[in-house]
MDAnalysis code that builds the backbone (N, CA, C; Angstrom):
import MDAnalysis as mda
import numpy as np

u = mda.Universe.empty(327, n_residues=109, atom_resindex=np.repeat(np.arange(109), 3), trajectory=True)
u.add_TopologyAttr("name", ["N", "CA", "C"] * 109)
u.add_TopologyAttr("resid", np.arange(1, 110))
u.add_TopologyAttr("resname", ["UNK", "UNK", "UNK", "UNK", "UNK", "UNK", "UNK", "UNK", "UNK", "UNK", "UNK", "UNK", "UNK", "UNK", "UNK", "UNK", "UNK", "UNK", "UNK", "UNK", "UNK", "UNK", "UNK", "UNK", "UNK", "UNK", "UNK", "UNK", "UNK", "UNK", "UNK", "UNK", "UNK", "UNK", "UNK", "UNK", "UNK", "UNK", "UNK", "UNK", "UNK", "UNK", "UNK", "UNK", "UNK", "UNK", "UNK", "UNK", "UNK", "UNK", "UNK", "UNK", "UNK", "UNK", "UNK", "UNK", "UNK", "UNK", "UNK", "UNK", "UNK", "UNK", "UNK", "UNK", "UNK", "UNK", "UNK", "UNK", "UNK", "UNK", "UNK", "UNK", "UNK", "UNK", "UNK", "UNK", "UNK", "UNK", "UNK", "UNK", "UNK", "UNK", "UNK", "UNK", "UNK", "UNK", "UNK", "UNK", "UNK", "UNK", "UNK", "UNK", "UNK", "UNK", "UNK", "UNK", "UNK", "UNK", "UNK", "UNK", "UNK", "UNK", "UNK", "UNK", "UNK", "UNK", "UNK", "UNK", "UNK"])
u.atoms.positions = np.array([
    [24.945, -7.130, -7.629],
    [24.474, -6.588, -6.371],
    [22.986, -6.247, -6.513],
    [21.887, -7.041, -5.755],
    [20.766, -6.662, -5.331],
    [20.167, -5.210, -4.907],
    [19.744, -3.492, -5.588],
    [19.019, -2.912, -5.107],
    [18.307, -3.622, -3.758],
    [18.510, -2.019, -2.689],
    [17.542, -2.584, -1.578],
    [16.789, -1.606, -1.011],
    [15.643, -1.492, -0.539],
    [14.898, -0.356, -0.508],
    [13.854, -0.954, 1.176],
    [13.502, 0.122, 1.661],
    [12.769, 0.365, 2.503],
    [12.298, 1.160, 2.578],
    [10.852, 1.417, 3.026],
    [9.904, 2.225, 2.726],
    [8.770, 2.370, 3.428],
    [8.695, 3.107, 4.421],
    [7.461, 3.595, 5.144],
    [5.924, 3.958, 4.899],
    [5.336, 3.034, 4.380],
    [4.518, 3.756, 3.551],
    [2.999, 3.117, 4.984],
    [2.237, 4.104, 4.767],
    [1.275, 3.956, 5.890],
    [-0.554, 3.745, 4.850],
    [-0.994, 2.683, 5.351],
    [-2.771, 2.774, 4.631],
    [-3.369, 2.894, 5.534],
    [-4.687, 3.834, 5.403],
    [-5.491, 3.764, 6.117],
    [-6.794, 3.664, 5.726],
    [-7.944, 3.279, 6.708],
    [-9.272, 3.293, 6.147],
    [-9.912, 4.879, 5.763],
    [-10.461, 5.207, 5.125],
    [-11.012, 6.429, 5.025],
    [-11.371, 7.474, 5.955],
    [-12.476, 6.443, 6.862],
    [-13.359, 7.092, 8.015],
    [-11.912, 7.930, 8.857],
    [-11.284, 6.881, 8.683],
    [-10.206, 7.246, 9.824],
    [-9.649, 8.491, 9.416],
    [-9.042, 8.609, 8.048],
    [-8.534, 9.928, 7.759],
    [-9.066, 10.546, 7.954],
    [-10.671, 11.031, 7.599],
    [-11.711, 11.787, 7.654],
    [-11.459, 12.244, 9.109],
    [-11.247, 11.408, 10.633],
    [-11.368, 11.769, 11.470],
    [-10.313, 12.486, 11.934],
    [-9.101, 12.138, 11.146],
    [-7.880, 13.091, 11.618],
    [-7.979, 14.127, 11.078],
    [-8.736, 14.511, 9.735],
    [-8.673, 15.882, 9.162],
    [-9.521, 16.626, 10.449],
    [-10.574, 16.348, 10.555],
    [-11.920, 16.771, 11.615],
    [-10.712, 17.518, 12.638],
    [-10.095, 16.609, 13.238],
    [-9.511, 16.966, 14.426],
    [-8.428, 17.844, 13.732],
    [-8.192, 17.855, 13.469],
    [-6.995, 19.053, 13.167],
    [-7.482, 20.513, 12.144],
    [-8.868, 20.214, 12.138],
    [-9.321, 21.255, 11.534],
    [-9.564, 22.064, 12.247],
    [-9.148, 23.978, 11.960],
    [-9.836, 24.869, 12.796],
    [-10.068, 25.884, 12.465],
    [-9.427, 27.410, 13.052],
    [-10.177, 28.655, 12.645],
    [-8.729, 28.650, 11.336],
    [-7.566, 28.790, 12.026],
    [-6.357, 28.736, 11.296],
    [-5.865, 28.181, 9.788],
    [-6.319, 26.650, 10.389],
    [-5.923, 26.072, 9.426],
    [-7.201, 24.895, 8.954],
    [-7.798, 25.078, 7.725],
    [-8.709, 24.251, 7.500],
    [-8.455, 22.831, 6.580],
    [-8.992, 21.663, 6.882],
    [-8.549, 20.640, 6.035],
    [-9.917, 19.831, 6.041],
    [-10.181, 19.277, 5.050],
    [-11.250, 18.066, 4.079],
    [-10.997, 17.460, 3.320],
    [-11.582, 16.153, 3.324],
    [-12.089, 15.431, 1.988],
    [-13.162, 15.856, 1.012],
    [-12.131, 16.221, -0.039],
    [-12.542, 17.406, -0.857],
    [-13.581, 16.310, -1.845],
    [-13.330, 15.501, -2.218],
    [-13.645, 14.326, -3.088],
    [-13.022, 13.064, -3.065],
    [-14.232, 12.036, -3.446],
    [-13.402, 10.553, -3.319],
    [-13.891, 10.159, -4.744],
    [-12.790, 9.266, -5.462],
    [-13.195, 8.880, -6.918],
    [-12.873, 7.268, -6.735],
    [-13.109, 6.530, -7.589],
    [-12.868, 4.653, -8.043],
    [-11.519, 4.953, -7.129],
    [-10.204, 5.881, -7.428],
    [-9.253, 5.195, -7.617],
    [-8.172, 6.643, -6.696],
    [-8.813, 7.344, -6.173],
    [-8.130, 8.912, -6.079],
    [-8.916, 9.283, -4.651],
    [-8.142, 9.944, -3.912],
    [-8.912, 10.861, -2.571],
    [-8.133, 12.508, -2.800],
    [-9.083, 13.520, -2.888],
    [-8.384, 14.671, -2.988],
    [-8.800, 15.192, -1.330],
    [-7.688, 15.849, -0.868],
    [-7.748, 16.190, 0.464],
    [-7.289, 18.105, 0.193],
    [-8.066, 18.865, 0.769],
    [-8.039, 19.958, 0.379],
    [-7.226, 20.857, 2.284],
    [-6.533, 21.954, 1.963],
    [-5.622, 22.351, 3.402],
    [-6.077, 23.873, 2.825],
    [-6.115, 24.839, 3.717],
    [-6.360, 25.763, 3.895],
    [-6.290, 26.646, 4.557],
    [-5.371, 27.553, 4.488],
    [-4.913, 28.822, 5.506],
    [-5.478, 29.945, 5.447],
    [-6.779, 30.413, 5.275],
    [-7.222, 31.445, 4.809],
    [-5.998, 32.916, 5.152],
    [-6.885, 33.570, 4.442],
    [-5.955, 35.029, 4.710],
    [-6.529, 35.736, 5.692],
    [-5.728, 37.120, 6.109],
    [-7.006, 37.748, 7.385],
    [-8.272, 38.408, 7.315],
    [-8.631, 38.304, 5.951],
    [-10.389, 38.427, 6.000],
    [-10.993, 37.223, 6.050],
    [-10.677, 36.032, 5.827],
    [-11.302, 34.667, 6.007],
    [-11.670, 34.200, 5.085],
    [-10.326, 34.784, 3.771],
    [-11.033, 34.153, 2.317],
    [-10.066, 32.606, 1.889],
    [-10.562, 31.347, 1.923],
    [-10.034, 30.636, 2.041],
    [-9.464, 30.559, 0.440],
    [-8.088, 29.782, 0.754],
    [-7.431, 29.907, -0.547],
    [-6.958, 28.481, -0.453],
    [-7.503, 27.883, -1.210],
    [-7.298, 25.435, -0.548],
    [-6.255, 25.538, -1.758],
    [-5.392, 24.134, -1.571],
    [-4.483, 23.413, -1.912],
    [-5.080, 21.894, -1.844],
    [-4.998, 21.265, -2.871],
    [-5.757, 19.635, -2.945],
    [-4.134, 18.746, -2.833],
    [-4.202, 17.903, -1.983],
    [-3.510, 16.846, -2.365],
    [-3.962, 15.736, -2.850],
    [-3.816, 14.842, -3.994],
    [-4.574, 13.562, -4.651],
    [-3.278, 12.594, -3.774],
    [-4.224, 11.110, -3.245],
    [-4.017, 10.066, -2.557],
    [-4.320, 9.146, -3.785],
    [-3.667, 7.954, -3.664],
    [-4.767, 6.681, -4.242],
    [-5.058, 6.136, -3.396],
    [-6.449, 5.969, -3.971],
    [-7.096, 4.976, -3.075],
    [-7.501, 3.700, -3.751],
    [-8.291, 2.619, -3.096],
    [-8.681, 1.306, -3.466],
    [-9.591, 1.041, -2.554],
    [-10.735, -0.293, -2.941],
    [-11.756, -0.890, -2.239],
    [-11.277, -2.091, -2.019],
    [-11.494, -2.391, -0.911],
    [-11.069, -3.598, -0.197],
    [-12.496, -3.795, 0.618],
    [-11.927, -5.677, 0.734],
    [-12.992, -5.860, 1.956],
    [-11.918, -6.517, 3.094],
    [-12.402, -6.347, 4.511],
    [-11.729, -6.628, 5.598],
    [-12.551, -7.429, 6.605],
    [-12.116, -8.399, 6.838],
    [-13.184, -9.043, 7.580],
    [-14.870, -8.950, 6.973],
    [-14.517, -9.036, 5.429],
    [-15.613, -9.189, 4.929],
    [-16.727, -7.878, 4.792],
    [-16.297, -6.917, 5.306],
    [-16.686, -5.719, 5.627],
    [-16.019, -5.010, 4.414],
    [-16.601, -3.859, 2.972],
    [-15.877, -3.529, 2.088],
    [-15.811, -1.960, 2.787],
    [-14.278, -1.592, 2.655],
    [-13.670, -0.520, 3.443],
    [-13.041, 0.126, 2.050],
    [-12.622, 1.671, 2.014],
    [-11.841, 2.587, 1.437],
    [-11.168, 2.343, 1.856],
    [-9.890, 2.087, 1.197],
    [-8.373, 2.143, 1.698],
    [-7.769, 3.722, 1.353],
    [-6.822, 4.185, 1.791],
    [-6.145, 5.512, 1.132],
    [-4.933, 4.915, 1.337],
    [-3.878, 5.592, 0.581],
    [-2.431, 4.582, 0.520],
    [-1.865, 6.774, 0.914],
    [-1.370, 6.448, 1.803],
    [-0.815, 8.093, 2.224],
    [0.437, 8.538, 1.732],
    [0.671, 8.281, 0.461],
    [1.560, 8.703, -0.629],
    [1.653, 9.833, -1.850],
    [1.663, 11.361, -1.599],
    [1.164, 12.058, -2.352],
    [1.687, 11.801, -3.656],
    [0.499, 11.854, -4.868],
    [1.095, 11.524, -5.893],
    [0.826, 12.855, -7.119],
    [0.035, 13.478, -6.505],
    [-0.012, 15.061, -6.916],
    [-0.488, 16.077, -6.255],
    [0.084, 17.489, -6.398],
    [-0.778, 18.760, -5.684],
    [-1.381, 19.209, -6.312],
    [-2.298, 20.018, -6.060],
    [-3.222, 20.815, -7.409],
    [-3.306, 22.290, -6.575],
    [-3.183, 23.304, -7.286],
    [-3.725, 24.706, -6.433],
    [-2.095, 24.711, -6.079],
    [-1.030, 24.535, -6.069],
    [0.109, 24.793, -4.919],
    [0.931, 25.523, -5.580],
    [0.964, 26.933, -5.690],
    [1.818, 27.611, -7.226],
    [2.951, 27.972, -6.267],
    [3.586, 27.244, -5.077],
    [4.268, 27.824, -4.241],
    [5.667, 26.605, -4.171],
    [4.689, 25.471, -4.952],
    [5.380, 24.296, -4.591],
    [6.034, 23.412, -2.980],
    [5.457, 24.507, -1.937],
    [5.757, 23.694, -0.788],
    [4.766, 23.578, -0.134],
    [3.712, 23.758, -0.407],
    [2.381, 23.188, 0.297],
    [2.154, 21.384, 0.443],
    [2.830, 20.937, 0.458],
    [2.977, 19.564, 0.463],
    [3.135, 19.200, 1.827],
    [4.006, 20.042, 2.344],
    [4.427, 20.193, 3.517],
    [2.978, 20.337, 4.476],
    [2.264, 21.031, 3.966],
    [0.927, 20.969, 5.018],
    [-0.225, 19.666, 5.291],
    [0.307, 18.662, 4.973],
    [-0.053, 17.334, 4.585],
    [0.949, 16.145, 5.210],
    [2.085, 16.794, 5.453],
    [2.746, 16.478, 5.848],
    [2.849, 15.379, 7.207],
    [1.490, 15.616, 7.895],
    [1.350, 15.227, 9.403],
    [0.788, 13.948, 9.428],
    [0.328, 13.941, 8.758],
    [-1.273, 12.305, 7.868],
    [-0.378, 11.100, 8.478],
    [0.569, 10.983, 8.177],
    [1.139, 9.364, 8.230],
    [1.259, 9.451, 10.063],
    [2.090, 10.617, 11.056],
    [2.202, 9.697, 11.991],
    [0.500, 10.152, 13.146],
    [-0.456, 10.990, 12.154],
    [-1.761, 11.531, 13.081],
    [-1.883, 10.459, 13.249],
    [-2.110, 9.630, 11.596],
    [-3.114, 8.080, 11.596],
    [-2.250, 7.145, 12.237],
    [-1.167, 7.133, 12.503],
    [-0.955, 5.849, 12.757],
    [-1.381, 6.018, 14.516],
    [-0.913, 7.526, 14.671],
    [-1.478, 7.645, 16.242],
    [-2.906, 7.241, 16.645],
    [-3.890, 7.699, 15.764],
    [-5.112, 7.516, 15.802],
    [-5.622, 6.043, 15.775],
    [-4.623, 5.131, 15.131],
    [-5.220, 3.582, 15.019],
    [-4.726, 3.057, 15.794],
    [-3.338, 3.444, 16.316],
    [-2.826, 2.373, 17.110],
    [-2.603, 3.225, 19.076],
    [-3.158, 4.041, 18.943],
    [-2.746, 4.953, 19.994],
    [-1.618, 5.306, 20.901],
    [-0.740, 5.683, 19.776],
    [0.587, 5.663, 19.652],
    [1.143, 7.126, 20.260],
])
């Protein structure tokens, strides 16, 4: 018997993530591209407390360089493959939104 698997997995170009963090960033809840490396995107979430001392959580993405129509683009593959900062272990959950923002955002869904 053949294993069979399906799997939702969503890529996007960079700019684009960048623009869904933007938009969903606010007084509440803050989010960035904390850093981009060869091979890694750390995306940082942030709930400050009620004096406004921010306390971030990084999620690491992989990423890759591609070219598209000849045009060389950041890919991000929206698969968390580590947290950093999350001593709570469910901050993952605040990251949580990425796959259907972007797909809303590209396909205007």
């Amino acid at each position: 018997m053949t294993p069979r698997l399906a799997h939702d997995t969503v890529i996007v170009d960079l700019d684009t993530l960048r623009k869904v963090l933007a938009d969903r960033h606010g007084v509440c809840h803050r989010f960035e591209v904390a850093s981009v490396s060869k091979n890694r995107v750390k995306v940082g979430y942030s709930n400050p407390d009620e004096y406004g001392n921010a306390d971030w959580t990084y999620a690491i993405f992989p990423t890759y360089q591609t070219q598209i129509c000849g045009v060389k683009a950041r890919i991000v593959v929206l698969e968390i493959v580590r947290m950093v900062n999350d001593p709570d272990d469910f901050n993952w959950q605040s990251f949580d939104f990425l796959k259907e923002a972007c797909k809303k955002e590209v396909y205007g869904q």
